[in-house]
N, C-alpha and C positions, 0 to 999 in steps of 0.2 A: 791718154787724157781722162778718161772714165777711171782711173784708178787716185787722180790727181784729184779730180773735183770728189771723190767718194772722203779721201783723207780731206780734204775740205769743210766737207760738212758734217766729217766728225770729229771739227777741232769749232768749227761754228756752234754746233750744239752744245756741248763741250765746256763752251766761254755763256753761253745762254743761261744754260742748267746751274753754272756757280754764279753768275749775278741773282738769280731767282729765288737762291737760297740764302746769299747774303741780303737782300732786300727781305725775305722773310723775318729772319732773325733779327734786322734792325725795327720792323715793325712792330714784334711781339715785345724788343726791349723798351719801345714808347710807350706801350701800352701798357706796362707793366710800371714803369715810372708814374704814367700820368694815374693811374689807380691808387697810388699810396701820395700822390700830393692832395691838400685839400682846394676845394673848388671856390675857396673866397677865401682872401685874407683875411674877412669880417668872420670873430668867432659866433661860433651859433649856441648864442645863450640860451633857447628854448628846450633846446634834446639835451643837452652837454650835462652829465654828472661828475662826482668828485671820482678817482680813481679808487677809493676805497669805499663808495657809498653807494650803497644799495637802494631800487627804486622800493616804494611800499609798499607794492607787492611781493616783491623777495622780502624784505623785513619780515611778513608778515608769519612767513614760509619760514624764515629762520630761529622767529620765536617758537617752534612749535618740534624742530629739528631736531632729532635722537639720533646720535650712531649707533651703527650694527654696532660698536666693539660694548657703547655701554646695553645695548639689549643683550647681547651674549651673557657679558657678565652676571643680568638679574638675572638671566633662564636661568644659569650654571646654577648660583646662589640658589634662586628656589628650590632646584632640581637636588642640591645637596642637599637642604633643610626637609623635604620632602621625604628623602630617602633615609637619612637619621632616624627624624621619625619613626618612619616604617622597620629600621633595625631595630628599634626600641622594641615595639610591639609585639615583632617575632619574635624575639627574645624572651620576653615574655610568658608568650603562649609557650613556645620550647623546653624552658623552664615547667610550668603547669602539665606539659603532656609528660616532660620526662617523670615528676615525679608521682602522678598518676601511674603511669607503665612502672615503675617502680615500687609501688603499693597493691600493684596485684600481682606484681611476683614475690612480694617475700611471703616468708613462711608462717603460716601460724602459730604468734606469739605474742605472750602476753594474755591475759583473760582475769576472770573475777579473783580476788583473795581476801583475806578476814585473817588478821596478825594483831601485836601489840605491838603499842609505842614505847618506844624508852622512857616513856612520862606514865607509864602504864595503862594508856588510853586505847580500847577496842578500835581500829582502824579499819577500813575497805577502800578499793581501788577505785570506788565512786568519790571518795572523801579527796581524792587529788584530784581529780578533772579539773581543767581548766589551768596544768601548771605543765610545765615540760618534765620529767622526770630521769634522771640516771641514775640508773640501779647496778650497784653492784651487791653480787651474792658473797661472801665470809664469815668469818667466824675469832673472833675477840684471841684467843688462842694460838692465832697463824704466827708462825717465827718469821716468815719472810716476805713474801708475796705479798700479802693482803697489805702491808703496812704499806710498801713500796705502792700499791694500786689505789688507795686511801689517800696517800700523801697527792698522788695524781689528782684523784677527784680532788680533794679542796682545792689544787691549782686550777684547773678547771674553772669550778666554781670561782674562785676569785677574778679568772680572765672574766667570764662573762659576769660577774653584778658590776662591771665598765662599762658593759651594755646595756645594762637593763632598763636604763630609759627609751632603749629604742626600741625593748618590745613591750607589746602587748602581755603577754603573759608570763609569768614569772617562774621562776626555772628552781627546782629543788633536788638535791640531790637525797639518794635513800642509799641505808647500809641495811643489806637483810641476813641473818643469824642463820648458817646452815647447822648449829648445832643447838638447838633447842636445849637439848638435856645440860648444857652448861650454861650458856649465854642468856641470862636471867636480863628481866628490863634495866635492875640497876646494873650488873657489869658492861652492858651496851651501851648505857648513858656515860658510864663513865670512860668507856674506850673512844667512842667518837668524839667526845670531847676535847680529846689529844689529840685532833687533825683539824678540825674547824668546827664555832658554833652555830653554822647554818645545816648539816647532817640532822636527820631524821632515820634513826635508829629503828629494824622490826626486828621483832623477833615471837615467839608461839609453842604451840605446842607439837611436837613431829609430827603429825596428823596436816595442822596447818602449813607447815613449812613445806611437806613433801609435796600437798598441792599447788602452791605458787610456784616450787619448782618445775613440778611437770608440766604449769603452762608457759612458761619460758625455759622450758627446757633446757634446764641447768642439772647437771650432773653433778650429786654430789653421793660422800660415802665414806663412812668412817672407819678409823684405819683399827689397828691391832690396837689394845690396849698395854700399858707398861706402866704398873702401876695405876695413878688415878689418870694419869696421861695418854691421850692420845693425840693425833694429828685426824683431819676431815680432807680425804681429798675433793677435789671440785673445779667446777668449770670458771675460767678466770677471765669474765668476758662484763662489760658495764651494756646494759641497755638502754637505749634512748626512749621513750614514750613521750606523744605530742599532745596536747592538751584534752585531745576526743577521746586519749588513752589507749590511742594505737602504735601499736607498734614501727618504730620508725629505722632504726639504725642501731647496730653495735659495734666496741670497740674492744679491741687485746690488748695484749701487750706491746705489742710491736707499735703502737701510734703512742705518742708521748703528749701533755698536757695541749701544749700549741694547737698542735693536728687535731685531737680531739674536741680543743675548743672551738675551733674554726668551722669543722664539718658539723658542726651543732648548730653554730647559727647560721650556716649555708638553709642548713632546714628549718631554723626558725623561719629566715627572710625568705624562702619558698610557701611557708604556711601561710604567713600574714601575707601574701601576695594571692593566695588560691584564697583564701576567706575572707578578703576585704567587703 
């Protein structure tokens, strides 16, 4: 009997515990209906907005509304214009320190001289200031060399007077006579004439010539004679001089008209950028 009444009352519990839970479930789904019906058929005109209309206080908030995406964008933007800038500037400076560190290491060259012009005007090295100068050293006599290094210069010279609006100071090219004892004003006048009429011709007495060349240390020296002839050997090099009349750069033979005109006005537009 005690095992009867035990199954009993756990088929009574049993049937309790599963009404208990279906009357749960059906209360929380009433509940759950009557929360999404509304409580008057009458619409409530006083609270009630349009589905797409905002009260006026959000208006007021959305005139005023930035996206992150468009603040990113202006940061980005300034942040680029910023930093252009600032590559400008170093650049710049970079430019000015390089060619500073590069004018205290070249060598001493260049210094005072006192020649003639092919017009047979006494000249000195103060009477250019204020012009860019390439000098090349020769002699009116040379069979090969010098004409080919001559015909350079005038190309040269003709690339840059394309620029010469855009510098400040004007760029002259010089032929200087390493043979005195031949190269008289008029045969100088009249051999650079045959390469271009912007050349300025020097030429002097050996005394003078020997001094210009030993402060641009240019090698020169005259060969055996044969008959009235002879040949001058020499250094076959043009130098650069910047308007203060210092020494800036030179060029051989190995660079050809282009190249040398380009690395001339690299150091024009580095001068006029340190002297402004």
């Amino acid at each position: 009997m005690s095992i009867i009444s035990h199954l009993l009352s756990i088929r009574t519990s049993t049937y309790l515990t599963r009404n208990i839970l279906q009357s749960t479930c059906l209360l929380s789904q009433n509940r759950f209906v009557s929360s999404t019906l509304p409580l008057s058929n009458k619409p409530d005109t006083k609270g009630s907005t349009l589905p797409n209309a905002l009260p006026p206080s959000e208006k007021k908030k959305a005139k005023y509304n930035i996206s992150w995406k468009t603040v990113t964008v202006t940061v980005i933007g300034a942040a680029s214009l910023m930093a252009f800038i600032y590559y400008l500037d170093q650049r710049k400076v970079a430019n000015r320190r390089k060619l500073q560190r590069a004018a205290v290491g070249k060598m001493a060259i260049g210094g005072p001289f006192s020649l003639i012009t092919h017009e047979k005007k006494p000249i000195t090295d103060k009477d250019f200031h204020g012009q860019w100068l390439l000098i090349y050293f020769g002699f009116t006599h040379c069979p090969d060399i010098c004409p080919e290094e001559l015909e350079k210069l005038a190309e040269v010279t003709e690339i840059l007077s394309k620029q010469k609006n855009k510098q400040k100071y004007p760029f002259q090219p010089v032929f200087v006579s390493v043979d005195p004892e031949r190269d008289t004003p008029e045969l100088v006048s009249k051999y650079i004439k045959d390469y271009s009429p912007h050349f300025i011709g020097l030429t002097g007495t050996r005394e003078q010539v020997a001094d210009m060349c030993k402060h641009y240390r240019v090698y020169f020296s005259q060969g055996p004679k044969v008959g009235d002839d002879y040949i001058v050997d020499h250094a076959i090099i043009m130098y650069l001089i910047n308007p203060n009349g210092d020494f800036v750069d030179y060029y051989g033979r190995n660079k050809n008209a282009k190249e040398v005109a380009n690395a001339i006005e690299q150091h024009m537009n580095a001068f006029r950028e340190i002297n402004k």
